[in-house]
N, C-alpha and C positions, 0 to 999 in steps of 0.2 A: 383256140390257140393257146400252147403253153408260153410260160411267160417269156421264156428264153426266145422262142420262135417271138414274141412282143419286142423285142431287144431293139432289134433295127429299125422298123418302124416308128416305132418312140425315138430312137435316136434321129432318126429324120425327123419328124414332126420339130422336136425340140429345137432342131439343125435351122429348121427356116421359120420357125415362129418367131413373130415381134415381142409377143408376151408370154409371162409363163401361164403355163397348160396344166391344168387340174386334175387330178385323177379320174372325175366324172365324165370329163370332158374327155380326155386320150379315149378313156374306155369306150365313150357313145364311136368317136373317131375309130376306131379299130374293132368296133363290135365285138367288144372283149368284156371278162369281169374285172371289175374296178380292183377284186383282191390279186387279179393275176397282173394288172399294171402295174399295182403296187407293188408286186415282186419284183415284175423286170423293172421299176426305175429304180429299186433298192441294189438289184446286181448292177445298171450301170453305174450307181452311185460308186459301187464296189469299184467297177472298171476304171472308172476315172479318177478315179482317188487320189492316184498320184502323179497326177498329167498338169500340165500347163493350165485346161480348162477343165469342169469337174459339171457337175450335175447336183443344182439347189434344187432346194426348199425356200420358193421366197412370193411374198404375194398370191397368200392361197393356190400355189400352181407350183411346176418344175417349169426350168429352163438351165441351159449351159450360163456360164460364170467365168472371169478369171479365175482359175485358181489363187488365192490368199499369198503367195510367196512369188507370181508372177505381179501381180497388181500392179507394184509400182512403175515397171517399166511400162506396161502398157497402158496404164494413166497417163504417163510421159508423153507416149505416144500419139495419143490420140484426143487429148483434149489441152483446151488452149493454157497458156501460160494462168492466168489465173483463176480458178475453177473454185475457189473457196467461198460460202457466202457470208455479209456482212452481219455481224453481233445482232442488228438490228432486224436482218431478215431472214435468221433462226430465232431471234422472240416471235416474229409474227409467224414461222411457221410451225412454231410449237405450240403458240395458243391455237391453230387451226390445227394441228393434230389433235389437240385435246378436248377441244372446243367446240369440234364441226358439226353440224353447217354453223359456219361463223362470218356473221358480216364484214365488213370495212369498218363501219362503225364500231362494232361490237371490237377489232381487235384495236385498232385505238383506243378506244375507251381503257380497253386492260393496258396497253401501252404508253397511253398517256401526249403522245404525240401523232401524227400525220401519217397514215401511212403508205398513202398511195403510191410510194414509188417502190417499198420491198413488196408489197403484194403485186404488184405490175411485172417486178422482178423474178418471182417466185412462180408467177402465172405461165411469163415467157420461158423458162428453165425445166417447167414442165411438173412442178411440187407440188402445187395444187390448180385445181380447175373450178370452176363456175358450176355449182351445183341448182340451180333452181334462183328463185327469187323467194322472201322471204312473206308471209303472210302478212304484213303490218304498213303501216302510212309511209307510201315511200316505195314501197316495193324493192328495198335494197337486194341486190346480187349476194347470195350465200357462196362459201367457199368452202369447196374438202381436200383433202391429200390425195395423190391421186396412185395407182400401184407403182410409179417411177418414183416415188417420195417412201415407199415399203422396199423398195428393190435397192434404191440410192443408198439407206440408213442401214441396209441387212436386215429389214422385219420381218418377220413370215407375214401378221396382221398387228393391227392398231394394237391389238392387246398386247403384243411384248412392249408397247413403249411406259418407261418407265412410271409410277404410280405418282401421283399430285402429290404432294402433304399441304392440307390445305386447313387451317384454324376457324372459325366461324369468327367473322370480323377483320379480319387480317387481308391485306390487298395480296391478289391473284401475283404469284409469282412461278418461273417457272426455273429451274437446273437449266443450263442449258450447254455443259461440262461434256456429255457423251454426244451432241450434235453435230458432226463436221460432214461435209462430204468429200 
């Protein structure tokens, strides 16, 4: 299949998927090559360019988006009066971005206080999820971010989030300036 004849299909697949779709992934999906999917989602990127919704790059995959200059009304729209999370549960979700698998213990201990209620908070909102148990006395619950927490922030992966600067001796701090949702 040429990638243009790939157009529509990708745009369905995109149209009803929950998550975004990888290149590897469409291609096995449409028994095509990965470099001709990548052509057609670069043309509809082209297409959608300047429409209401558009065509990312987010969470190692594609999928459809607000467009950037729709956002705010359809934020309005569709999610409740306050959708911001609290000071305290972007510290713990940023030590488990940077940190993961990171226990309960483990992010208190960098936090310094209690934190079962932002991590409980963060679990139900969908930020991070239950990754394993940890090898050690206790068998504590580990935690990672999960692609709604790459999708939420605009990350493609973990690696665009921004770099530690961290001193040998000096307590675990994080920025936490570019975080909102």
């Amino acid at each position: 299949m040429s990638a243009s004849e790939l157009q529509r299909p990708i745009e369905a697949l995109l149209f009803v998927a929950g998550e975004a779709l990888s290149i590897p992934r469409l291609a096995k999906l449409l028994d095509a090559e990965e470099s001709e999917v990548a052509v057609a989602l670069a043309q509809l990127e082209a297409d959608y360019g300047e429409r209401g919704i558009v065509v990312r790059e987010v969470a190692g995959g594609y999928r459809f988006a607000t467009a950037p200059l729709a956002r705010d009304v359809v934020e309005a729209y569709l999610l409740p009066p306050k959708t911001t999370l609290s000071t305290p549960a972007l510290e713990a979700l940023a030590i488990v971005a940077h940190v993961q698998p990171v226990t309960r213990g483990e992010i208190e201990a960098i936090r310094g206080v209690n934190s079962d209620s932002v991590v409980s908070t963060l679990l139900d909102r969908g930020f991070i999820a239950e990754a394993g148990r940890k090898d050690v006395v206790g068998r504590p619950m580990q935690y990672t971010t999960t692609p709604f927490f790459l999708e939420s922030f605009g990350l493609r992966s973990l690696d665009d989030l921004p770099e530690l600067e961290l001193e040998p001796g000096q307590p675990l701090e994080f920025n936490l300036a570019g975080l909102s949702s």
